[in-house]
TORMIMAR-718147 format. One line per 4 residues: number of its first residue (from 0); their letters; for each residue y, x, z of N, C-alpha, C, O, CB. Coordinates in steps of 0.001 Angstrom, whole numbers, plus 500000, padded with zeros to 6 digits. Glycine has a CB too. Layout:
BEGIN
NUM> a> Y,X,Z,Y,X,Z,Y,X,Z,Y,X,Z,Y,X,Z | ... $
% end
This chain:
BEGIN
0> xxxx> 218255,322811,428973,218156,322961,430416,217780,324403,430751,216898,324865,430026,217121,321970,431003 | 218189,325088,431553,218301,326408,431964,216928,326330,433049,216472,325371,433671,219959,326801,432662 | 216442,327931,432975,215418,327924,433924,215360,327617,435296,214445,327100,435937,215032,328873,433905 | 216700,328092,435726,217229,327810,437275,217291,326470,437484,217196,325988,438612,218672,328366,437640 $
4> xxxx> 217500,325580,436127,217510,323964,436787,216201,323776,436904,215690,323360,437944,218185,322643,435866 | 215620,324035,435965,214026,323915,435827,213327,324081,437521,212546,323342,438122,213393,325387,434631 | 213839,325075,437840,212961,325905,439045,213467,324843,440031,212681,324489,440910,213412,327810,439496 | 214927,324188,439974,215094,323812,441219,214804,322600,441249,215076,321933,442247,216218,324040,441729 $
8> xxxx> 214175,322044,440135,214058,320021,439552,212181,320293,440613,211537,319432,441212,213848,319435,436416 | 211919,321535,440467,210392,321599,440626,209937,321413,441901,209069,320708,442414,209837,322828,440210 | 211221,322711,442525,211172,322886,443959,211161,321375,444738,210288,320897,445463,212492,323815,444398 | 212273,320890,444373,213299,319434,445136,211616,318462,444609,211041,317881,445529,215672,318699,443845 $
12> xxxx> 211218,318407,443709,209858,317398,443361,209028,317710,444342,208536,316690,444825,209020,317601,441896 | 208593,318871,444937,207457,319063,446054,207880,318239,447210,206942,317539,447591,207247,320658,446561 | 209181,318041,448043,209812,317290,448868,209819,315702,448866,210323,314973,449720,210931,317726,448758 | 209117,315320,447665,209522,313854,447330,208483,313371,448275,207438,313946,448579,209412,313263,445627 $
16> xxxx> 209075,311855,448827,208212,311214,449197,207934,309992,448219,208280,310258,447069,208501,310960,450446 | 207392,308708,448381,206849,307967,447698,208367,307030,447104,208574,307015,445890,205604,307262,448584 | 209186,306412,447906,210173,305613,447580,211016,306189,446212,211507,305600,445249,211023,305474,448857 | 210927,307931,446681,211709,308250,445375,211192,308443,444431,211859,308659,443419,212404,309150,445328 $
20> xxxx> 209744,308440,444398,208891,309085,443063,208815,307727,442515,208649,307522,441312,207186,309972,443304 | 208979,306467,443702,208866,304918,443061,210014,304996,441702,209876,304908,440482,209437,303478,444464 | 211379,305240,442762,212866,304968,441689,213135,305560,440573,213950,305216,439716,214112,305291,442238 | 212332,306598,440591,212502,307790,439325,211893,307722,438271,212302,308208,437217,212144,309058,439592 $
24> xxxx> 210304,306803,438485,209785,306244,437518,210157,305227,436903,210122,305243,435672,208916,306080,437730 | 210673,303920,437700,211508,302999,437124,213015,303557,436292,213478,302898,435361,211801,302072,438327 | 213570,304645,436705,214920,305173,436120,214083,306081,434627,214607,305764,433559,215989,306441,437567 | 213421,306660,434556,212285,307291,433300,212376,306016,432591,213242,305960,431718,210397,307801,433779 $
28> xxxx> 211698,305045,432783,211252,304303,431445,212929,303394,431407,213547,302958,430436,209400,303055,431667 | 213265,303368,432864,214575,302992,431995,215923,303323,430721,216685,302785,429917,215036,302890,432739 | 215475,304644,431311,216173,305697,429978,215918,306016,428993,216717,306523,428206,216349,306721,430039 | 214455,305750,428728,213632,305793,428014,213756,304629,426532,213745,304774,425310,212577,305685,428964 $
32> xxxx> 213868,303517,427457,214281,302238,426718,215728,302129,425972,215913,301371,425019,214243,301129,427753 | 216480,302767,426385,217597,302495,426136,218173,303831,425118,219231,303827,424490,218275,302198,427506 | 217300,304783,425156,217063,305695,423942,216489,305447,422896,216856,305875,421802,216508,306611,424158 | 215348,304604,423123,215043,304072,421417,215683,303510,421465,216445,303999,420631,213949,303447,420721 $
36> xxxx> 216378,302288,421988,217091,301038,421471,218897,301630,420823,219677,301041,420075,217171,299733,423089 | 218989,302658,421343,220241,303551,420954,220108,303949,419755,220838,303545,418850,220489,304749,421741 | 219011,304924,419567,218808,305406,418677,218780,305370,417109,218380,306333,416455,218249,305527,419032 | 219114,304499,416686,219480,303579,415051,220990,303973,415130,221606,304664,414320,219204,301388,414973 $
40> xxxx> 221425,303434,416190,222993,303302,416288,223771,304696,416162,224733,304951,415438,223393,302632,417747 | 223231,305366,416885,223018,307125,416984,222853,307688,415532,223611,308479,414971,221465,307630,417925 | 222159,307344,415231,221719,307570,413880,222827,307369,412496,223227,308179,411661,220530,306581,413767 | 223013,306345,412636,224107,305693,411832,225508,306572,412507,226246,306921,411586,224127,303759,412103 $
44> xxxx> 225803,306814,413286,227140,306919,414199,227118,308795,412859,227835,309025,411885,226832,306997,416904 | 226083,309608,413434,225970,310777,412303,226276,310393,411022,227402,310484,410533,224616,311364,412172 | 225128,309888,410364,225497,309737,409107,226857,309677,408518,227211,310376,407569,224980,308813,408819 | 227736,308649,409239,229521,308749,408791,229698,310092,409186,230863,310236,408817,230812,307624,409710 $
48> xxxx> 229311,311389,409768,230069,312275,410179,229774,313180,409173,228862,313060,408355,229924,312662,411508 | 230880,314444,409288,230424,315790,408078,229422,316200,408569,229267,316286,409787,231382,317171,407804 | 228659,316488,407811,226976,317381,407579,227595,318223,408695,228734,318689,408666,226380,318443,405697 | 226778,318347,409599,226471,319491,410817,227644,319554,411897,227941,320454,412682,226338,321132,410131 $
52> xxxx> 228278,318154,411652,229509,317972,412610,228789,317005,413846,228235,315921,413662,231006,317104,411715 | 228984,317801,415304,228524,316899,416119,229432,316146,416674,230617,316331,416949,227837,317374,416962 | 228265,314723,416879,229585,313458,417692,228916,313806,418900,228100,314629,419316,229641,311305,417275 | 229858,312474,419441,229986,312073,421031,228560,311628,421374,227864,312148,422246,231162,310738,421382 $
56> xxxx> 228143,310415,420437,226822,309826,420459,225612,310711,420310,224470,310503,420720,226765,308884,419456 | 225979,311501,419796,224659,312745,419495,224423,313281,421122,223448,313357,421870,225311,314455,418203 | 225618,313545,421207,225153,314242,422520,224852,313593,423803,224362,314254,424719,226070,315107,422871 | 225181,312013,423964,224792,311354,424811,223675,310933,424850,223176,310529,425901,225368,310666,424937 $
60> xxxx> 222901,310941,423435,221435,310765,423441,220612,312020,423885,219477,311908,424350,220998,310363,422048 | 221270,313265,423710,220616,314210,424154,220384,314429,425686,219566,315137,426272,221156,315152,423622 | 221474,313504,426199,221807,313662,427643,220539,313339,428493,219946,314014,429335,223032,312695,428059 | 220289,311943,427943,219653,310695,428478,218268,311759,428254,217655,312090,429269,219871,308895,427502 $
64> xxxx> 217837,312241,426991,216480,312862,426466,216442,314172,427895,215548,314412,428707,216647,313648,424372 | 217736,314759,427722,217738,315761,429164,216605,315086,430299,215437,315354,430582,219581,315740,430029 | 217803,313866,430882,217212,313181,432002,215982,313014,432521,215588,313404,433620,217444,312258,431925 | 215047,312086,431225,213708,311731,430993,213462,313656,431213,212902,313843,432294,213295,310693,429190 $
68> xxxx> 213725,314904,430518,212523,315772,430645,212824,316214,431737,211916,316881,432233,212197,316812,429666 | 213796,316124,432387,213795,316661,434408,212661,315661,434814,211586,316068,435253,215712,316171,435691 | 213019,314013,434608,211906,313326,435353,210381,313856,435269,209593,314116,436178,211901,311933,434866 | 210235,313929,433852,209330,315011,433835,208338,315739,434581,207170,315629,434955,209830,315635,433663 $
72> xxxx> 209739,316875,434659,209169,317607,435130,208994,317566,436507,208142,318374,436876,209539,318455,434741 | 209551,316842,437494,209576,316563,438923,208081,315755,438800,207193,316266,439482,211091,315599,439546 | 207701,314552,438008,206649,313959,438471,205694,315098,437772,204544,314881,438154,206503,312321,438083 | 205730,315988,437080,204333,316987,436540,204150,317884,438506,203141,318047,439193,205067,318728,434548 $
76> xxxx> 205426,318200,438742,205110,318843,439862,204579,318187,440780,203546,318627,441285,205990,319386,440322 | 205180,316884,441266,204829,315831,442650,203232,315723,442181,202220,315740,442882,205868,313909,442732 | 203356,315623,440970,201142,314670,440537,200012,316007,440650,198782,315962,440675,200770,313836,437879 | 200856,317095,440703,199997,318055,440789,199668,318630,442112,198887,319566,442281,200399,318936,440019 $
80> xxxx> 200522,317807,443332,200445,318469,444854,199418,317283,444996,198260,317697,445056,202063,318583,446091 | 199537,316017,445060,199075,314553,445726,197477,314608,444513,197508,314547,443284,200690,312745,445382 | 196485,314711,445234,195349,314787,444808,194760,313615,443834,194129,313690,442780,194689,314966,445894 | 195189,312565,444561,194899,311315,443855,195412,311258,442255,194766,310836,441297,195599,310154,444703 $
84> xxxx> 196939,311879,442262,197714,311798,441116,197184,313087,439702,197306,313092,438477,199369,312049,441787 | 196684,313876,440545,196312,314948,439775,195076,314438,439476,194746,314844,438361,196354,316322,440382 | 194126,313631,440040,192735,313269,439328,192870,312327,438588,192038,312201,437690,191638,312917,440116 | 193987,311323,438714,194803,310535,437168,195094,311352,436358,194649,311366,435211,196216,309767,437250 $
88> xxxx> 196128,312406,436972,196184,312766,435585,195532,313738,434550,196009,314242,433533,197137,313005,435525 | 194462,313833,435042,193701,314856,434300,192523,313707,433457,191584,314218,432847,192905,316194,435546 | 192665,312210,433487,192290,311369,432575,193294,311319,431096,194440,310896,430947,192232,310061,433360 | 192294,311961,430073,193117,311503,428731,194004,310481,428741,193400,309414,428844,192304,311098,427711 $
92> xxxx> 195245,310340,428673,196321,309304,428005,196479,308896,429507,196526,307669,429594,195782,307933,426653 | 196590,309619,430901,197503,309121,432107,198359,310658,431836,197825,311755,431997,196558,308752,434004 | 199490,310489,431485,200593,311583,432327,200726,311575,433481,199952,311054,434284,201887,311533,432092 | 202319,312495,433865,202590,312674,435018,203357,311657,435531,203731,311710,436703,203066,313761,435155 $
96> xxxx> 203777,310308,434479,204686,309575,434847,204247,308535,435441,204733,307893,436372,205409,309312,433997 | 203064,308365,434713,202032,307244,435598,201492,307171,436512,201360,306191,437245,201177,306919,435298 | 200854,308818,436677,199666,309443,437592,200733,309081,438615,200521,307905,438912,198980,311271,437421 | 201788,309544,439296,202959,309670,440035,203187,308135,440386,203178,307904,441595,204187,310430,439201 $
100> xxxx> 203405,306963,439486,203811,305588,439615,202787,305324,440269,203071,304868,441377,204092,304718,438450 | 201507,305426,440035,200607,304653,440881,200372,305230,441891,200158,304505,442862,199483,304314,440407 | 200320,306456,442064,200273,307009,443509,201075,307003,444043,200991,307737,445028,199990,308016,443782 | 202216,306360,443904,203190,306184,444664,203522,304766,445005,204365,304417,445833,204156,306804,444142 $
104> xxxx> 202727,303947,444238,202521,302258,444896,201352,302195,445025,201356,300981,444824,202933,300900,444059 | 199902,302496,445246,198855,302388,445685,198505,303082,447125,198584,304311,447121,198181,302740,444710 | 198189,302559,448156,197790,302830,449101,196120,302486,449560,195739,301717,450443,198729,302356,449733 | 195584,303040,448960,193935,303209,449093,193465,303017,450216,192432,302348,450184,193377,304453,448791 $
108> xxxx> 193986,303508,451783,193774,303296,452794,194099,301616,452783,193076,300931,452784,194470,304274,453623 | 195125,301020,452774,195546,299611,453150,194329,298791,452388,193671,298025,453092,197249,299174,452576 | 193971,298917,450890,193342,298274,449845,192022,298540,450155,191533,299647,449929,193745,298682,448492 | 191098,297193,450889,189361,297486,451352,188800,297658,450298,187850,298434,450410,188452,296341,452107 $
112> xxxx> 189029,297115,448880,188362,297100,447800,189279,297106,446494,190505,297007,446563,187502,296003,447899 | 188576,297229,445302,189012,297552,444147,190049,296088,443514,191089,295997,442861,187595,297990,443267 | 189065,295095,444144,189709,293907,444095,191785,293619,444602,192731,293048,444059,188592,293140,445123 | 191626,294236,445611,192722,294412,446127,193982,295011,445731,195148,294763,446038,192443,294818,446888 $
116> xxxx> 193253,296163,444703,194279,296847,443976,194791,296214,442604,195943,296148,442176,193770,298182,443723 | 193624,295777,442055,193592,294534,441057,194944,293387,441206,195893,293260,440432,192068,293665,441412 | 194688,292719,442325,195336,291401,442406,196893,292218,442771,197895,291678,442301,194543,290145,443759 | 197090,293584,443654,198147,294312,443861,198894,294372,442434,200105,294157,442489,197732,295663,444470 $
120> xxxx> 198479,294570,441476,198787,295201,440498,199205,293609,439357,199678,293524,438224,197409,296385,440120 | 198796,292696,440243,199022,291243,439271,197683,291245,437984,197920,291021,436797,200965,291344,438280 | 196375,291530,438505,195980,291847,437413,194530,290397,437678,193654,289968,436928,195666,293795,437252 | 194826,290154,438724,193736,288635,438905,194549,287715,438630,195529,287458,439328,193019,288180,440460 $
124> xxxx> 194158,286961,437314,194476,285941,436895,193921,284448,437714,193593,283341,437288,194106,286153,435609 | 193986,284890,438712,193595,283367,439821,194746,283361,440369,194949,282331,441011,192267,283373,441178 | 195742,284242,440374,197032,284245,441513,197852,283240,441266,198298,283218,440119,197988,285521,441537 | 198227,282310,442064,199184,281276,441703,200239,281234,442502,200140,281597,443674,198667,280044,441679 $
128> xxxx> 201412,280781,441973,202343,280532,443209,203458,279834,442954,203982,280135,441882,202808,281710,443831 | 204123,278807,443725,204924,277729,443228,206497,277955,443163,207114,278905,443644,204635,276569,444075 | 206782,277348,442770,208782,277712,442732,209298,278116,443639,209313,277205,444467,209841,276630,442581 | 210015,279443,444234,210963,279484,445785,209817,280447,446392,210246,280949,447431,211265,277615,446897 $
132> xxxx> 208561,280857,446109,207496,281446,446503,208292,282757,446195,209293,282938,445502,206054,281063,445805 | 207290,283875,447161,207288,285340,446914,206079,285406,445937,204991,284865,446130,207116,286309,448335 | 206442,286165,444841,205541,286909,443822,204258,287388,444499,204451,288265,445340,206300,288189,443181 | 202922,286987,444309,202086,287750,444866,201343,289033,444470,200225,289372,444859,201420,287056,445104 $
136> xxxx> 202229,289744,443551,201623,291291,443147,202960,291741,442675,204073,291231,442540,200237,291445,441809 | 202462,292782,442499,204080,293794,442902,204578,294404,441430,204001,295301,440815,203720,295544,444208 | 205764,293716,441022,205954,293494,439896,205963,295065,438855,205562,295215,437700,207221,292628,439995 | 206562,296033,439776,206917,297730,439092,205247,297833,438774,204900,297782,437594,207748,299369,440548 $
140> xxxx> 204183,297984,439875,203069,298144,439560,202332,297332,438501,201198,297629,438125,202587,298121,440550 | 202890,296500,438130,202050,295597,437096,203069,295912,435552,202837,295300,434509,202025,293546,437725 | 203776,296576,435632,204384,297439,434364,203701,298435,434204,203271,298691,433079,205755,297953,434429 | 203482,299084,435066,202121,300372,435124,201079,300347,434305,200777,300888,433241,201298,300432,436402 $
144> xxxx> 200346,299203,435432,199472,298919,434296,199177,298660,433235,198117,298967,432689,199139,298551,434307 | 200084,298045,432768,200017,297465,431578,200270,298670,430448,199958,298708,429258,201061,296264,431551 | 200986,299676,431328,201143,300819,430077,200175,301678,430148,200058,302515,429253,202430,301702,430052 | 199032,301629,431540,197647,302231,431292,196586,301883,430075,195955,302434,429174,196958,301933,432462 $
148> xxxx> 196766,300904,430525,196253,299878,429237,196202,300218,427893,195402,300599,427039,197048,298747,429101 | 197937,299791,428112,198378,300319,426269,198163,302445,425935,198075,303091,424891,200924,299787,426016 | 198161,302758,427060,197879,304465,426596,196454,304844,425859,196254,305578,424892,197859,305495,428085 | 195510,304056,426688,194188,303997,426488,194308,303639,425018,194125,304543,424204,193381,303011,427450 $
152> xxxx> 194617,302324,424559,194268,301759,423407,194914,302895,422438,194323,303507,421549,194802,300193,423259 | 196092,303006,422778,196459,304251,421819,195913,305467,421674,196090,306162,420673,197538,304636,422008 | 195387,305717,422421,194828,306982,422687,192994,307146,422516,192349,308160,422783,195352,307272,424229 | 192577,306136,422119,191158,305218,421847,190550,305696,420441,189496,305209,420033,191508,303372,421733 $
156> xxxx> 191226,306629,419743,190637,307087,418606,189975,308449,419017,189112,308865,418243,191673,307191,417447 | 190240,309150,420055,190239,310212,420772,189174,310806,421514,189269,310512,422705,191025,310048,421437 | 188086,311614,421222,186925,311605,422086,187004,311778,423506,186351,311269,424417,186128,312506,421693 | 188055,312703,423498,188538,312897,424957,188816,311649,426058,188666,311637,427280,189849,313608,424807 $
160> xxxx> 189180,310834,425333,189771,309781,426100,188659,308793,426301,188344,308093,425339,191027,309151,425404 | 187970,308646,427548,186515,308148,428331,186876,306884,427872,186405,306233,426940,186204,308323,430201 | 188346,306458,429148,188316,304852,429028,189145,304198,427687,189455,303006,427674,189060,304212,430473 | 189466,305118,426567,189757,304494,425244,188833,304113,424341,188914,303319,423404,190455,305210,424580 $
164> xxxx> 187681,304974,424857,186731,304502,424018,186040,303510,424670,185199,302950,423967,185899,305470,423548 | 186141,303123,425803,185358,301619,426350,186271,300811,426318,185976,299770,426905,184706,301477,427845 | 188005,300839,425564,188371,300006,425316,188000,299180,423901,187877,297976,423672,189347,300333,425585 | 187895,300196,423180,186815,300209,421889,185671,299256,421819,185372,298490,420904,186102,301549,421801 $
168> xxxx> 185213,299414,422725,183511,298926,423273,183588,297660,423583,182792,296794,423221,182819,299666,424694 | 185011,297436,424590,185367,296053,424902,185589,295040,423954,184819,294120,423679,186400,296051,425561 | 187265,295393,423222,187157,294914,422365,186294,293839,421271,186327,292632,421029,187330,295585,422296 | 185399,295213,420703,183953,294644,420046,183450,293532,420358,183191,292518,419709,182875,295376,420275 $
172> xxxx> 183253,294035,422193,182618,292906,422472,183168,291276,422641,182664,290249,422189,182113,293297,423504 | 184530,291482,423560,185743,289831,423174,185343,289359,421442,185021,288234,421062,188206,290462,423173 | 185489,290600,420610,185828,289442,419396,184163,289092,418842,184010,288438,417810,187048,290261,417813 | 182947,289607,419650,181725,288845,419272,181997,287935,420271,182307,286925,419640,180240,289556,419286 $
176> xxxx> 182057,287720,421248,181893,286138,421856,183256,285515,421618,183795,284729,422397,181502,286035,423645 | 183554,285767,420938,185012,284556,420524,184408,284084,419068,184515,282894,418770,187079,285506,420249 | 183912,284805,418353,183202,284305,417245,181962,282849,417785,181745,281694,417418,182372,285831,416563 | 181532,283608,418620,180256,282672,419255,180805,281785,419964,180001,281010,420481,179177,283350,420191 $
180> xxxx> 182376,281521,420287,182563,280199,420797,182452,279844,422257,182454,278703,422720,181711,279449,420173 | 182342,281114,422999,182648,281321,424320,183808,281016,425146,183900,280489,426255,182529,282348,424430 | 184606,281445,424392,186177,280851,425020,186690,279879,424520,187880,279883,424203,187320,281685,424935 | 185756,278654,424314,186223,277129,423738,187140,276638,424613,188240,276194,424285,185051,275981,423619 $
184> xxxx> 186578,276731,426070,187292,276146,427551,188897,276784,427455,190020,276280,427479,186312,276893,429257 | 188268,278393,427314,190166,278774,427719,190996,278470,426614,192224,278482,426701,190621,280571,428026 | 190098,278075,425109,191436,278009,423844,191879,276552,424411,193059,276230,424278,190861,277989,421701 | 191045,275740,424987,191226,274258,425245,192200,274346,426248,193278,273854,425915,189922,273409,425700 $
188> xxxx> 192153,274790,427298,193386,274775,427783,194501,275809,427780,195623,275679,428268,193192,274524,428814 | 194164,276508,427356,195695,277114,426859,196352,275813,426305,197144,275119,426942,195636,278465,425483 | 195788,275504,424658,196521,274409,424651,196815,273387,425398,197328,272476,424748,196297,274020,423993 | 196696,273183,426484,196996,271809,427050,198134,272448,428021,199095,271720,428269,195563,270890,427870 $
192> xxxx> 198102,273702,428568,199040,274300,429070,200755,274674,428602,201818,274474,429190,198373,275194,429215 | 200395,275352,427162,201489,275466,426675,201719,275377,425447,200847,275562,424598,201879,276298,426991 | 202698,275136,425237,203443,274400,423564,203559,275422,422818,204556,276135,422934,205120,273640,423510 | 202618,275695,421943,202733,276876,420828,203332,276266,419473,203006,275206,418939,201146,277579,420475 $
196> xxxx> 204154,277064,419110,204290,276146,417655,204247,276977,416563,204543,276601,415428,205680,275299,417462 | 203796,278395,416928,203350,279062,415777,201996,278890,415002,200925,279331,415419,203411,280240,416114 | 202186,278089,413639,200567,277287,412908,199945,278256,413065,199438,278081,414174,200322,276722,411202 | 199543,279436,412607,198587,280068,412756,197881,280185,414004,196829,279608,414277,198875,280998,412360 $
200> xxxx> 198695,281171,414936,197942,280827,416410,197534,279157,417082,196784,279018,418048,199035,281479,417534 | 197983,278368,416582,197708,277329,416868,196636,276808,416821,195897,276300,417665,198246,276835,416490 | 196560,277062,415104,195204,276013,414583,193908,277203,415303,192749,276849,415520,195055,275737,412166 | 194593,279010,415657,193093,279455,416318,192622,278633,417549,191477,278339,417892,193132,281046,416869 $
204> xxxx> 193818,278344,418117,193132,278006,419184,192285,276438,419042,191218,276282,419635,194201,278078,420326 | 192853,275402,418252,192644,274120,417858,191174,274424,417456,190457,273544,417934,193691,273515,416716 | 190287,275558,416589,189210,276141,416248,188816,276211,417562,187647,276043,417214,189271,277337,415433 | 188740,276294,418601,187994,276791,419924,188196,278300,419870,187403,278849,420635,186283,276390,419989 $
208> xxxx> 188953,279123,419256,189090,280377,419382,190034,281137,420075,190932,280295,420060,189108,280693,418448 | 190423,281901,420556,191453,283210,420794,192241,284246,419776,191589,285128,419216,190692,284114,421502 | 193603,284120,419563,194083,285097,418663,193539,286300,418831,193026,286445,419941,195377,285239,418707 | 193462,287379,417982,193067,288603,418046,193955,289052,419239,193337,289625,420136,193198,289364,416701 $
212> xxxx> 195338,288889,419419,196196,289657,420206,195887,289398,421826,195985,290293,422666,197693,289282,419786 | 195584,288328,422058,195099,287830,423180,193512,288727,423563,193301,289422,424557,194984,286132,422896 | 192819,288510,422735,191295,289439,422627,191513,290605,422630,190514,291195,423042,190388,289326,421410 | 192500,291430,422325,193423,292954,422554,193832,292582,424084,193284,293155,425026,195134,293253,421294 $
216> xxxx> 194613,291803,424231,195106,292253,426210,193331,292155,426768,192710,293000,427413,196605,290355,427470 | 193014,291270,426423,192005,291466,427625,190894,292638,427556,190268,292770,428607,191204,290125,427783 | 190565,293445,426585,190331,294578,426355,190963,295348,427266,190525,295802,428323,190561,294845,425209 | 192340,295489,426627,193356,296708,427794,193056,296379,428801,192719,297220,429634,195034,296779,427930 $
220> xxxx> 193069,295148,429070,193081,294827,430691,191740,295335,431031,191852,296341,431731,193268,293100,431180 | 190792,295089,430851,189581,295089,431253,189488,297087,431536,189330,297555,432664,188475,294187,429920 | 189601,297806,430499,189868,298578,430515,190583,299653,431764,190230,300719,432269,190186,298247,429694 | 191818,298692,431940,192346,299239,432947,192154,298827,434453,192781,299423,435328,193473,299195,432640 $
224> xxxx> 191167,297668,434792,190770,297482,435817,189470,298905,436330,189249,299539,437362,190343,295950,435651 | 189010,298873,435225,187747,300110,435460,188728,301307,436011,188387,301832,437071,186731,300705,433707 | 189427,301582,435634,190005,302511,435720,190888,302384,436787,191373,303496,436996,190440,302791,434671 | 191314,301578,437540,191873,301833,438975,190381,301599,439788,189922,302281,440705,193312,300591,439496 $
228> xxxx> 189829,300479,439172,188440,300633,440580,188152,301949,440666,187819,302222,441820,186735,299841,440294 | 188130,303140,439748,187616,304031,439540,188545,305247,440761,188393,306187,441540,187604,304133,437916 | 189716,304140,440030,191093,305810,441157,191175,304910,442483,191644,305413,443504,193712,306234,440280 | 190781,303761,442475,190776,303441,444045,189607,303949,444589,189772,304328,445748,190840,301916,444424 $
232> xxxx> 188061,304142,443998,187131,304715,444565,187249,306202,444973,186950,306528,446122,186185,304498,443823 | 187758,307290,443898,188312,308206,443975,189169,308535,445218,189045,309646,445735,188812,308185,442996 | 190024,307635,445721,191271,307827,446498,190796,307793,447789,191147,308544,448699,192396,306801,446270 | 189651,306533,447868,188696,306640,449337,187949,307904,449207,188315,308652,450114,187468,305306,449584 $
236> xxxx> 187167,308390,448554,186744,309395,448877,187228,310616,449318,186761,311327,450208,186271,309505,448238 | 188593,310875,448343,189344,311727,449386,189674,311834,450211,189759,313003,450586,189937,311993,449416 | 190119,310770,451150,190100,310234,452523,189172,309806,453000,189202,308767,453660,190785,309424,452759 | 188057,310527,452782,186740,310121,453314,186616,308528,454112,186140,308513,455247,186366,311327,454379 $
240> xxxx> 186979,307457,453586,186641,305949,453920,185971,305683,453143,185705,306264,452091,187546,304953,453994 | 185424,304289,453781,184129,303793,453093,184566,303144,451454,185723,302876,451129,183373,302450,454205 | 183511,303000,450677,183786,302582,449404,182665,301136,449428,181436,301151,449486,183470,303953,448163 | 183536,300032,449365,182520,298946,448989,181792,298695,447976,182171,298145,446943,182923,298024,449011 $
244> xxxx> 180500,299162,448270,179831,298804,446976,179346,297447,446119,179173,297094,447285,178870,299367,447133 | 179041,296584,445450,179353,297193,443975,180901,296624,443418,181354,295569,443863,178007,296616,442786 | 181390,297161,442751,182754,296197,442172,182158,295742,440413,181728,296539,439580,184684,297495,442098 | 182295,294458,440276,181304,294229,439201,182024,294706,437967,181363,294841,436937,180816,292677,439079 $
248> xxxx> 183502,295014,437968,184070,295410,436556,183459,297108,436181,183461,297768,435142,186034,295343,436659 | 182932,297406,437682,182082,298219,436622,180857,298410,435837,180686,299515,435320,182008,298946,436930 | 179868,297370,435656,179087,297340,435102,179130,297105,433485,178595,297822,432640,178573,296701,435768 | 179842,296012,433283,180667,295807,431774,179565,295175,430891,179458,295593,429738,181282,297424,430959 $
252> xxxx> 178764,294233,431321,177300,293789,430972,176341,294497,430550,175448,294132,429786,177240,292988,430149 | 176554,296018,431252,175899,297153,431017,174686,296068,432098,174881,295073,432795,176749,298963,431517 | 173157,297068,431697,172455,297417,433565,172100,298455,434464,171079,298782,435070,171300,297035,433786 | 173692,299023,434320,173619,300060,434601,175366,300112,435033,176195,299750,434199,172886,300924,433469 $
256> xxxx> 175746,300550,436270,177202,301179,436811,177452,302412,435894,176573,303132,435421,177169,301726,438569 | 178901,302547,435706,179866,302874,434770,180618,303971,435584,181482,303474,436306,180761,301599,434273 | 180543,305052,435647,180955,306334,436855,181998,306759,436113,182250,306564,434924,179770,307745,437265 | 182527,307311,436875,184194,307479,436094,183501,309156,435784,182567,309776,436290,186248,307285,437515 $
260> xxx> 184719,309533,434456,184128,310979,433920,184249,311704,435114,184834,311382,436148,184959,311782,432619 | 183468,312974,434776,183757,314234,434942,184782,314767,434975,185263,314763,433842,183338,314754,434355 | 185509,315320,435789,186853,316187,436003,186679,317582,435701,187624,318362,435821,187384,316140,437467 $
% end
């Protein structure tokens, strides 16, 4: 990519409003996906060719890799004007692709509390809703999250990274009270809910226990609730509105509130 595209992917990103920074993130991980999943095939497609002979497929993967680094670079520019997005992304393991996704489906003004952004995001597991119903959380935003989540955990070996290491912390703590037999109720009905027929996970739950993998989401999750209460508190303050105090996911059976880092 030439500098002049560069300059003008940057310029045209300051102009964005929210709908397009929405589509561009969904078109990113869509290209994204379909580059690893290419990529074997790509791979193989070379190999039959002469040493240092380029194909068709080579270069269509390069295309797509193009694409993703314009998106890039448009959401590094948009997350660095919109205040909210730039104080995401200056959290270890949020880029510009995320910082950008959520500030571009979170509206802090509309959302009275942290709760709000939570259940927005599909992340309150009380939400129910019957066949022919509208979805009650907004499905792009609850892909988000979930890859906040997973950045953290990946990124959780890392001193830098605040909320990877309280995913760490979490963790720990799910798999001591799953040992202790705390989540007897939810292994009990999970099973009664749904038909597992893999023996292993089975007989955990038949034990009164939780698979490890299950005790991993709710970590991430937990994880990543702190961390929007944190950018929804953040987001009121920049807009100087009120912040309801207390939201209990931040305490974390601390006795003591959980302040988001230092910037």
């Amino acid at each position: 990519m030439s500098d002049t595209q560069t300059l003008n992917i940057r310029a045209l990103a300051q102009q964005m409003q929210a709908e397009e920074v929405r589509s561009l993130v969904d078109l990113y991980y869509q290209m994204q996906e379909y580059r690893k999943a290419t990529a074997n095939q790509v791979r193989a497609i070379q190999q039959g060719a002469d040493e240092g002979e380029p194909t068709v497929a080579g270069a269509v993967l390069l295309e797509v890799k193009a694409i993703e680094t314009r998106i890039e670079q448009a959401m590094d520019t948009w997350s660095s004007i919109d205040p909210l997005a730039a104080w995401a992304k200056s959290q270890h393991g949020i880029g510009p692709i995320i910082a950008s996704g959520l500030a571009a489906h979170i509206d802090v003004t509309k959302a009275q509390t942290a709760g709000a952004v939570w259940r927005f995001a599909g992340l309150d597991p009380t939400l129910k809703w019957g066949k022919g119903e509208k979805r009650p959380y907004n499905a792009r935003l609850k892909v988000l999250a979930w890859k906040v989540g997973d950045s953290f955990k990946k990124q959780s070996g890392s001193e830098k990274c605040f909320y990877g290491r309280l995913y760490v912390e979490r963790k720990a703590l799910e798999v001591k009270r799953n040992e202790a037999g705390e989540f007897a109720e939810t292994a009990k009905a999970t099973l009664a809910e749904k038909k597992i027929k893999e023996k292993a996970t089975r007989a955990r739950y038949e034990e009164g226990k939780l698979p490890d993998g299950r005790l991993d989401l709710r970590a991430m999750r937990w994880a990543t609730k702190l961390f929007l209460a944190h950018y929804w508190e953040e987001g009121r303050r920049q807009k100087g509105l009120e912040v309801a105090e207390p939201y209990p996911i931040a305490h974390m059976d601390h006795a003591h509130r959980i302040e988001a880092p230092e910037t």
